[in-house]
SEMAR-164754 format. One record per residue (C-alpha): chain; x, y, z; residue number from 1. Coordinates in steps of 0.5 Angstrom, whole numbers. Layout:
N
@ch->A east->X north->Y up->Z i->NUM
...
***
This chain:
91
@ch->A east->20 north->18 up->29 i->1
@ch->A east->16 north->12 up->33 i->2
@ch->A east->12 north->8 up->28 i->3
@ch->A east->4 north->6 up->29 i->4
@ch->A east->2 north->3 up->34 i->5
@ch->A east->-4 north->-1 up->31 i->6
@ch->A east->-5 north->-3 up->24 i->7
@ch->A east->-10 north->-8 up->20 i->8
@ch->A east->-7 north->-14 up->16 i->9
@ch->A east->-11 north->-16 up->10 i->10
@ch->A east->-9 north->-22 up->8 i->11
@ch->A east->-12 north->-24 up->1 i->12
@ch->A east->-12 north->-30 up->-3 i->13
@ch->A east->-14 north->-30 up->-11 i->14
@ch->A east->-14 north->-35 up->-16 i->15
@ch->A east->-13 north->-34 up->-23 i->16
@ch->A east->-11 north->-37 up->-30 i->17
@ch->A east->-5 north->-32 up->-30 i->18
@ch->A east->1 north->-31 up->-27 i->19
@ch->A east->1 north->-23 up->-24 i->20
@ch->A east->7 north->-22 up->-24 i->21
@ch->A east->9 north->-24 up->-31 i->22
@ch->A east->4 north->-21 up->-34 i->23
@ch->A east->5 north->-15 up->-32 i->24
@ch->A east->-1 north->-14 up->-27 i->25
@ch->A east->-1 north->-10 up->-22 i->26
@ch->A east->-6 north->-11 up->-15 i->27
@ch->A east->-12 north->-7 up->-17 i->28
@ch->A east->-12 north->-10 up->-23 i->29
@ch->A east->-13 north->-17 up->-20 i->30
@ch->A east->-18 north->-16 up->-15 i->31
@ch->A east->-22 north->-13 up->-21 i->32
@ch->A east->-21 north->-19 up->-24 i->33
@ch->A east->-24 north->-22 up->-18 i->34
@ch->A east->-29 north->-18 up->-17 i->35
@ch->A east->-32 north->-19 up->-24 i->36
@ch->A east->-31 north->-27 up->-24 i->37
@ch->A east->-25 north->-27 up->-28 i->38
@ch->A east->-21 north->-30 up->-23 i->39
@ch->A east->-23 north->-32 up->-15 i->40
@ch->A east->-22 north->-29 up->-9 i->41
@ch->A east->-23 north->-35 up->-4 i->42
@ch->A east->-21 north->-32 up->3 i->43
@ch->A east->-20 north->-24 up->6 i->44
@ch->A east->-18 north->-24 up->12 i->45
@ch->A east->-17 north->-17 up->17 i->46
@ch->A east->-13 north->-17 up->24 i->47
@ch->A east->-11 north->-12 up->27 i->48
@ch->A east->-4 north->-12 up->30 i->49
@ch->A east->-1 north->-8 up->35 i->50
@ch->A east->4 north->-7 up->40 i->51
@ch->A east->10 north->-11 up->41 i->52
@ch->A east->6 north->-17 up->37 i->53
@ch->A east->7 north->-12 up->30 i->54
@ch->A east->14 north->-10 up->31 i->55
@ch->A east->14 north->-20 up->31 i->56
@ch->A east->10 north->-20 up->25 i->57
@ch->A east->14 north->-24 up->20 i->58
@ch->A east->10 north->-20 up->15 i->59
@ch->A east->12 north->-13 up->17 i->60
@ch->A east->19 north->-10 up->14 i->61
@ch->A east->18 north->-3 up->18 i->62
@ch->A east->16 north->1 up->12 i->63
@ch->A east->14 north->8 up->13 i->64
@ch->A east->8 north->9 up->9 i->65
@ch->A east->5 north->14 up->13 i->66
@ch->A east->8 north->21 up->11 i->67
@ch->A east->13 north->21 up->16 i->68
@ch->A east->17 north->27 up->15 i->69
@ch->A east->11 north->31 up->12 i->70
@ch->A east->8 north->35 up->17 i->71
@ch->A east->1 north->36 up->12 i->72
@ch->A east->2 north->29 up->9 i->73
@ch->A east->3 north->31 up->1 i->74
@ch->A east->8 north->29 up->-2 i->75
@ch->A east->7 north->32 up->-9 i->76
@ch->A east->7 north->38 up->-6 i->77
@ch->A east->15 north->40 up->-5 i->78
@ch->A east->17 north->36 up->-12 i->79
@ch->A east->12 north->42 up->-15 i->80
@ch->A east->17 north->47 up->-13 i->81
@ch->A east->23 north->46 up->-17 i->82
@ch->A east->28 north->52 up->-17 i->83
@ch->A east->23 north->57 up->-18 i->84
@ch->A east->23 north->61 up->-12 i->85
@ch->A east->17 north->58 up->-9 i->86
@ch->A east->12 north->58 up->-14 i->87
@ch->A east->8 north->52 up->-16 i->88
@ch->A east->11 north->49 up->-23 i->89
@ch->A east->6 north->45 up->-27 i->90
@ch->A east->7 north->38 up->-28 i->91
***
């Protein structure tokens, strides 16, 4: 499957009295608290990448996050069918 063709690189940068990572925290949770005033958001940047200079982007590891594979582009859906001859299971 070929990948996109163009894509948007954000770039954010948050200062906090905490470290995320040991904290536990994930990323909406550090944005919040940019948002709120408890940390600071000093830079927010979006490019657009395309073309050959996306495949050269140090940032960019290739990850297909697109639903490729996935004609509808629900995943849950096929996890719900479990042995049950094709009839939804609720979860």
């Amino acid at each position: 499957m070929k990948g996109p063709e163009k894509l948007y690189k954000t770039t954010i940068v948050i200062w906090s009295e905490y470290h995320p990572n040991e904290s536990g925290v994930e990323i909406d949770r550090l944005t919040e608290d940019a948002m709120g005033g408890e940390s600071y958001c000093s830079k927010e940047e979006t490019v657009a990448v395309e073309g050959k200079a996306l495949s050269k982007d140090p940032d960019w590891d290739g990850t297909d996050f697109f639903g490729a594979g996935d004609d509808d582009g629900d995943e849950d859906e096929d996890e719900d069918e479990d042995e049950t001859n094709g009839e939804e299971v609720e979860s």
